[in-house]
C-alpha positions in Angstrom: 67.9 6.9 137.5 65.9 9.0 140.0 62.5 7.6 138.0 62.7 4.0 139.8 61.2 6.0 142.5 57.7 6.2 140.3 57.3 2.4 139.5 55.8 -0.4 141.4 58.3 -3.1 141.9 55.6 -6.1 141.2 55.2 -5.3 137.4 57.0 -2.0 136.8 54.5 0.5 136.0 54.1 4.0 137.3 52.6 5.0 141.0 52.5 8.8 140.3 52.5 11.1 137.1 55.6 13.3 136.7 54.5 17.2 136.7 57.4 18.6 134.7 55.8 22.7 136.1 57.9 21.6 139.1 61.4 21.9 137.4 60.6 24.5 134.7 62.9 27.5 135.5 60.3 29.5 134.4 56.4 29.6 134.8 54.2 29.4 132.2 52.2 32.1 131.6 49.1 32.5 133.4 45.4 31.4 132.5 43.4 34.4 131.9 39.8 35.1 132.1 38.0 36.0 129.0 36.4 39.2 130.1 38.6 40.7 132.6 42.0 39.3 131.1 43.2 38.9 135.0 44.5 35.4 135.8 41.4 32.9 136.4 40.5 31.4 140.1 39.9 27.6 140.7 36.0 28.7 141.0 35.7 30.0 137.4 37.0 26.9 136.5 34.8 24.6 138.6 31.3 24.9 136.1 33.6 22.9 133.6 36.0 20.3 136.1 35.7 18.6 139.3 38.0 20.0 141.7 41.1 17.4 142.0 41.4 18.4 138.2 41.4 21.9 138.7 44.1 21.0 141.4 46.7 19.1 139.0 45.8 22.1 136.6 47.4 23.9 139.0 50.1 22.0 141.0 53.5 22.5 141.1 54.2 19.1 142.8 56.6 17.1 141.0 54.8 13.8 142.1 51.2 13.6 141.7 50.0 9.8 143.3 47.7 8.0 140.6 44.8 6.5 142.7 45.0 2.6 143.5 41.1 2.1 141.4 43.3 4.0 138.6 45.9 1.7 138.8 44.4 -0.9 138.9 42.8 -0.2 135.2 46.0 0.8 133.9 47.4 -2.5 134.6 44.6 -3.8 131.6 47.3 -2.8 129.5 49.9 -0.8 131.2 53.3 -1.3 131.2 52.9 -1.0 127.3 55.8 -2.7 125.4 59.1 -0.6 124.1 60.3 -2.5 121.0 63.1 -1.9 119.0 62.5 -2.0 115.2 65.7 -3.9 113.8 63.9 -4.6 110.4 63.3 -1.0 110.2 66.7 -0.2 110.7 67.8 -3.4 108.4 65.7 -1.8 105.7 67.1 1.9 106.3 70.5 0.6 106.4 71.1 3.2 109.6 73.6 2.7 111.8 71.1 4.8 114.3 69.0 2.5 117.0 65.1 3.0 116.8 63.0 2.3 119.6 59.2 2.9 120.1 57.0 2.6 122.2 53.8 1.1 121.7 50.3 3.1 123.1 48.3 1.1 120.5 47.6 -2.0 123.1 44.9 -0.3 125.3 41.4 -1.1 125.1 40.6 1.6 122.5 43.8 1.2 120.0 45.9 4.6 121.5 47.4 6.2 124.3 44.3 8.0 125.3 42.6 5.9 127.9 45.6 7.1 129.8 43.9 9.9 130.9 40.2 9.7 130.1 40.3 6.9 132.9 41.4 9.4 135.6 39.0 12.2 134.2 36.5 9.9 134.3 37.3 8.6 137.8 38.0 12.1 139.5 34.2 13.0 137.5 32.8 9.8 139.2 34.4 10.8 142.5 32.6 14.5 142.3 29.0 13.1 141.8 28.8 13.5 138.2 26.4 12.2 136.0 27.4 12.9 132.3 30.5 14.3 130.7 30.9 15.8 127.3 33.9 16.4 125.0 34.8 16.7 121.4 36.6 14.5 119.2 38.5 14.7 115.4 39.9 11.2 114.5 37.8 9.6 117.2 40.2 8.0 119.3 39.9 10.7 122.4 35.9 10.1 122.0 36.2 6.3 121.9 38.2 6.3 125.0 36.6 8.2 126.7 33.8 6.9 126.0 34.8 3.3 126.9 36.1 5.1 130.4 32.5 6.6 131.4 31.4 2.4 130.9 33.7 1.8 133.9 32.0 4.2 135.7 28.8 4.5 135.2 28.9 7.8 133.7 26.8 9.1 130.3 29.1 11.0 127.7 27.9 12.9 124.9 30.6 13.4 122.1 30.9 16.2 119.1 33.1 14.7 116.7 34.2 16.8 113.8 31.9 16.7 110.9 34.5 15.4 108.2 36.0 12.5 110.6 32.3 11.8 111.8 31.8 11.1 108.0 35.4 9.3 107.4 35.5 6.9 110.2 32.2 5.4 111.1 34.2 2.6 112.6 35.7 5.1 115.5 32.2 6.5 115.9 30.8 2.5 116.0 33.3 1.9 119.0 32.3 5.0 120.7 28.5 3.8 120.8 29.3 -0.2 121.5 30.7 1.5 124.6 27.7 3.4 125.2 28.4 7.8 124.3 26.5 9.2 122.0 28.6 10.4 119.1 27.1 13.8 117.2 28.4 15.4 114.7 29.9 18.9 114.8 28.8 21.2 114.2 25.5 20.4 114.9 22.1 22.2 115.2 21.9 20.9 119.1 24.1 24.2 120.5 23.7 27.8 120.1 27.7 27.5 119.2 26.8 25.0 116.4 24.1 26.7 114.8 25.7 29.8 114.4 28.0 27.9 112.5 25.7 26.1 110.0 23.8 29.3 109.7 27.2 31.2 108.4 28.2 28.3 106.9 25.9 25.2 106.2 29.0 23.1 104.6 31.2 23.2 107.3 32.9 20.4 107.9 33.4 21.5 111.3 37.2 21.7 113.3 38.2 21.0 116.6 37.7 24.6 117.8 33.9 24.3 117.3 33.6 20.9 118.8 35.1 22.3 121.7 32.7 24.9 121.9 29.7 22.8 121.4 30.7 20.4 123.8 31.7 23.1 126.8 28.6 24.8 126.0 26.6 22.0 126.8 28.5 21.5 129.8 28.0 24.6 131.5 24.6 24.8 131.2 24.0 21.5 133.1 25.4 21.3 137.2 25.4 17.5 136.7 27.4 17.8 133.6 31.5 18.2 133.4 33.6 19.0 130.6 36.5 16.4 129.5 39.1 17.0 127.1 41.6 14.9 125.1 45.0 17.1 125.5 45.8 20.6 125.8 45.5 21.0 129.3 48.2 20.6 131.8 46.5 18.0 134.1 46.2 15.9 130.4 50.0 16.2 129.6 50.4 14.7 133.3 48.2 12.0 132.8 50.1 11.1 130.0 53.6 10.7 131.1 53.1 7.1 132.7 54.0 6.6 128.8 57.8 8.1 129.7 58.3 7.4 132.6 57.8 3.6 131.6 60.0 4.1 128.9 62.9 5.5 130.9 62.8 2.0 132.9 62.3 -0.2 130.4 65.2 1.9 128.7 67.9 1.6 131.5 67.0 -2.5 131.3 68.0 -2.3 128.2 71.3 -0.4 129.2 70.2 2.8 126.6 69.1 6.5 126.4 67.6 8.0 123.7 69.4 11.2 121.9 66.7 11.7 120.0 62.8 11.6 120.8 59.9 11.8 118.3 56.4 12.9 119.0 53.5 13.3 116.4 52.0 16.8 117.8 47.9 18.2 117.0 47.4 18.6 121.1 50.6 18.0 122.6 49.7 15.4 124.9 51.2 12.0 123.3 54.4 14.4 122.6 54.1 15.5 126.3 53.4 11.8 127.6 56.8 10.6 125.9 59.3 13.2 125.9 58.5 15.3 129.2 60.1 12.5 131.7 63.3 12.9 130.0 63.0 16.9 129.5 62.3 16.7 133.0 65.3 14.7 133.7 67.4 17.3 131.8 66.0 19.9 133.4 67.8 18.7 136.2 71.2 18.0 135.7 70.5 15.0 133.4 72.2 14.0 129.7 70.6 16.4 126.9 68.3 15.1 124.6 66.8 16.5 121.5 62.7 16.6 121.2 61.1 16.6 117.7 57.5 17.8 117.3 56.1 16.7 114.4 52.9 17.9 113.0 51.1 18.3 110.0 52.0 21.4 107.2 48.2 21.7 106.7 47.9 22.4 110.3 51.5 23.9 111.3 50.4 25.4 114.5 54.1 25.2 115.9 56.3 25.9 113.4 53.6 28.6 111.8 51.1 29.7 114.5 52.2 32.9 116.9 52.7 32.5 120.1 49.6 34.4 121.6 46.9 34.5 124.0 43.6 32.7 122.1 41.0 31.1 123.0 40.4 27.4 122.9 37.5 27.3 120.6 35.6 28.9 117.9 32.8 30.1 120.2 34.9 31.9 122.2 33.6 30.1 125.6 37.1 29.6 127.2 39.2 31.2 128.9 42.9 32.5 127.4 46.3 30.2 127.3 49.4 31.5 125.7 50.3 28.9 123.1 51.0 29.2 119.6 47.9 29.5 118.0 46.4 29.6 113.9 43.8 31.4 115.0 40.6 30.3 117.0 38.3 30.6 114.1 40.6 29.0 111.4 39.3 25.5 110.3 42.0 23.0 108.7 41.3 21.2 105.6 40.0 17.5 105.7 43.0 15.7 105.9 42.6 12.1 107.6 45.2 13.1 110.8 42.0 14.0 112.4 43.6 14.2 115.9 46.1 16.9 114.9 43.7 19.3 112.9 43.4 21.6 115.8 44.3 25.4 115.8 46.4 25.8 118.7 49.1 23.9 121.2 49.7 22.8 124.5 50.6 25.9 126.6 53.1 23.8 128.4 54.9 22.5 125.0 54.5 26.2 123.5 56.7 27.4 126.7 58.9 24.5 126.4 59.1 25.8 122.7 60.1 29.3 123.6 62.6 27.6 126.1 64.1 26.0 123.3 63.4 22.6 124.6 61.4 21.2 121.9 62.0 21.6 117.8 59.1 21.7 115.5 58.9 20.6 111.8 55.9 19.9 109.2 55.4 16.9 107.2 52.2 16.6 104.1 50.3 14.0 104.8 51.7 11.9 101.6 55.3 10.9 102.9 53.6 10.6 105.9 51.4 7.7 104.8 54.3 6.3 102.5 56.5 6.4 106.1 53.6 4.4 107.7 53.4 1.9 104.9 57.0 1.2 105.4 56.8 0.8 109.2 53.8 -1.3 108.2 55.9 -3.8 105.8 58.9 -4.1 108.1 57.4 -4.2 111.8 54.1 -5.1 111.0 51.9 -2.5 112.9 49.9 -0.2 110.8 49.8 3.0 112.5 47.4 5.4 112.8 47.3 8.3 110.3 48.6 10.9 113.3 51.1 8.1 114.5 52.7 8.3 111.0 54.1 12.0 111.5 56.5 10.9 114.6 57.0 7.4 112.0 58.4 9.4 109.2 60.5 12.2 111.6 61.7 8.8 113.1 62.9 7.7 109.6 64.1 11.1 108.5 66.4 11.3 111.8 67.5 7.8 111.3 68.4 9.0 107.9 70.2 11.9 108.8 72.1 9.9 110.9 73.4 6.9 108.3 74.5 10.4 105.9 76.3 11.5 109.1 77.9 8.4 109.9 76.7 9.1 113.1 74.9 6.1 115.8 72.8 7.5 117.8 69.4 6.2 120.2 66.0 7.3 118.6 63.0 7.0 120.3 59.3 7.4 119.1 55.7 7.5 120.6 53.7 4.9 118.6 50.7 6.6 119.8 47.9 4.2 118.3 47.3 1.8 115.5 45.7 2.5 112.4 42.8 -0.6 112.0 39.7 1.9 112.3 41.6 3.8 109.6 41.1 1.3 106.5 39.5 4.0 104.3 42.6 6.1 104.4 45.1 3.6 103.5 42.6 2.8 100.8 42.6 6.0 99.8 46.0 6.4 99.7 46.9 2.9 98.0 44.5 4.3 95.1 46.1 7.4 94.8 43.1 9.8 95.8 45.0 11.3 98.7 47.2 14.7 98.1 48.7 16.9 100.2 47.1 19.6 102.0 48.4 23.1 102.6 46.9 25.9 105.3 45.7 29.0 103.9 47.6 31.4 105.0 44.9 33.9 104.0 42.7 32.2 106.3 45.3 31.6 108.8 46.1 35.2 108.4 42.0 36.0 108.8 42.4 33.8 112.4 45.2 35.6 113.7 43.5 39.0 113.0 40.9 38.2 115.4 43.1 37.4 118.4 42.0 38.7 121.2 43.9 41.9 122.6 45.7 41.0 125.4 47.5 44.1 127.9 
């Protein structure tokens, strides 16, 4: 397997991040600036990143070296541990093989330090003093946060009004590492007050979180904007997750058929399943990729594949990805980290490629999937984690009514412990499943921007 080439032969974990733009057959479409709709330059980028970002945003490279100071936090918790779940399969009675790997080890409890570490060290590198981002559950803030304590930097984080209220715990963590966690919207940006003054109630979204917190960047030269997924240079980050999997698989003498993602952002999805997309891209065995995401926030399997922008402020510039609508805001449902309006522009391509197959799940069989993870494996997974737990079970499913055995594989993306309240909530029956307006959604899409 050509992906020994990315691990370290000491303690087998990756030396570069695979950059799957390097075997797509074709480009995705370009980034465009908001005004003039031509494709943006590196210097309308450079208010918001450093430049060895804005470099990976861009590169076509298949290899992209993670630095040795990078490394050498990664190895804190990285390799992370691939574990096949026999009880689950025992309990299922599936002659299928389920594997997952495990992102909930790292210092903050999901596969997010994985990149906030390298934003913050490429930040630290560029002379910055203070970064800002948004979170929705709170594990993007609370890893970030504990990477600007490595080094040295301040971070500021708007975190979506109705998770900032749900899990205190996640905003705790943020603040024992040392960010200021604010919730969003707030009255602190012009983005957030124009939101409170159309709508005092809000309970905010992802969209205007990302507005408040780019905002705030922009106006400051010693401040840079970080965020959680999305972005290209974020999916790349993220696929030390696969490409550790594909060697821990081949140990095991195994490839998976099928891979499971949970999707909001696209980067744990990305992290996983882009090594082996990669992989087959070039020559190598098939293998089918389920997104799975929430049907009260169905941006892939609902959303139209569009130039939007990335906010609700309309500060960004334009991807193409499949999009509800910049302006829509999801309901409260406690999969905070998928309740945002649009998708990866890489994963959306990959989509239209017909690399990647979306489906929706309420949140209920989601948390009932969890709860049976839970009982036979004994890791309680975060609410988002239990979308790719319950396609993993459906699949498994699928394939004991099939008589068929085949190799799943699923990104356990983060454990659930800072998310008593909703398993509380759920145990007591006060949880029901959410559907998107799609009057509202409808309302969102009107508003794209028009695009020649």
């Amino acid at each position: 397997m050509d992906t020994i080439k990315y691990l370290l032969s000491e303690d087998q974990m990756p030396t570069a991040w695979y950059n799957i733009q390097a075997d797509l057959p074709k480009p995705v479409p370009p980034v465009l600036h908001p005004g003039t709709h031509q494709p943006i330059t590196p210097q309308d980028l450079e208010p918001l990143f450093p430049a060895a970002l804005i470099e990976q945003e861009v590169s076509r490279d298949r290899d992209i070296e993670i630095p040795e100071e990078v490394q050498q936090i990664y190895r804190q918790w990285r390799p992370t541990p691939l574990y096949r779940a026999r009880r689950l399969e025992q309990v299922l009675d599936t002659p299928a093989k389920i594997y997952y790997k495990y992102e909930g080890v790292s210092p903050s409890g999901s596969h997010k330090p994985n990149t906030a570490v390298p934003q913050a060290y490429y930040n630290k590198m560029a002379g910055v003093k203070r970064l800002t981002t948004e979170t929705g559950a709170g594990q993007w803030g609370s890893s970030l946060a504990f990477a600007g304590s490595l080094f040295g930097l301040e971070v500021e984080v708007y975190m979506v009004k109705v998770s900032y209220e749900q899990k205190p715990y996640r905003r705790a963590l943020m603040e024992s590492y040392g960010a200021r966690a604010i919730a969003s919207p707030s009255s602190q940006t012009e983005a957030g007050r124009q939101i409170l003054q159309a709508n005092p109630d809000s309970t905010g979204s992802l969209g205007i979180a990302i507005g408040e917190a780019v905002e705030v960047a922009a106006q400051d030269e010693n401040t840079k904007y970080a965020l959680g997924s999305v972005l290209n240079h974020v999916l790349l980050h993220q696929t030390v997750i696969g490409l550790e999997t594909l060697a821990q698989l081949e140990m095991a003498g195994d490839y998976p058929d099928i891979i499971v993602g949970c999707t909001g952002g696209g980067s744990n999805f990305a992290g996983i399943a882009f090594p082996f997309i990669g992989a087959q891209l070039r020559g190598d065995r098939p293998v089918r990729c389920i997104a799975v995401e929430p049907a009260a926030c169905p941006t892939l399997t609902k959303g139209q594949y569009a130039y939007d922008f990335g906010d609700t402020a309309h500060l960004t510039p334009l991807v193409k990805m499949h999009t509800l609508g910049s302006t829509f805001v999801p309901q409260g449902f406690h999969a905070g980290g998928l309740r945002y309006h649009g998708m990866a522009p890489l994963l959306s391509h990959l989509l239209q490629l017909g690399h990647i197959e979306p489906t929706a799940y309420p949140q209920l069989s989601c948390f009932a999937a969890g709860v049976t993870f839970a009982r036979t494996e004994g890791i309680l997974p975060a609410p988002e984690a239990n979308h790719a737990v319950k396609g993993a079970i459906d699949a498994a499913l699928h394939c004991k009514q099939a008589g068929e055995s085949k190799t799943i594989l699923f990104n356990l993306c983060g454990h659930g412990h800072f998310d008593m309240q909703a398993y509380i909530d759920y145990q007591a029956g006060k949880l029901r499943d959410l559907e998107y307006s799609s009057e509202e959604v409808a309302m969102a899409l009107a508003g794209l921007p028009v695009v020649p």
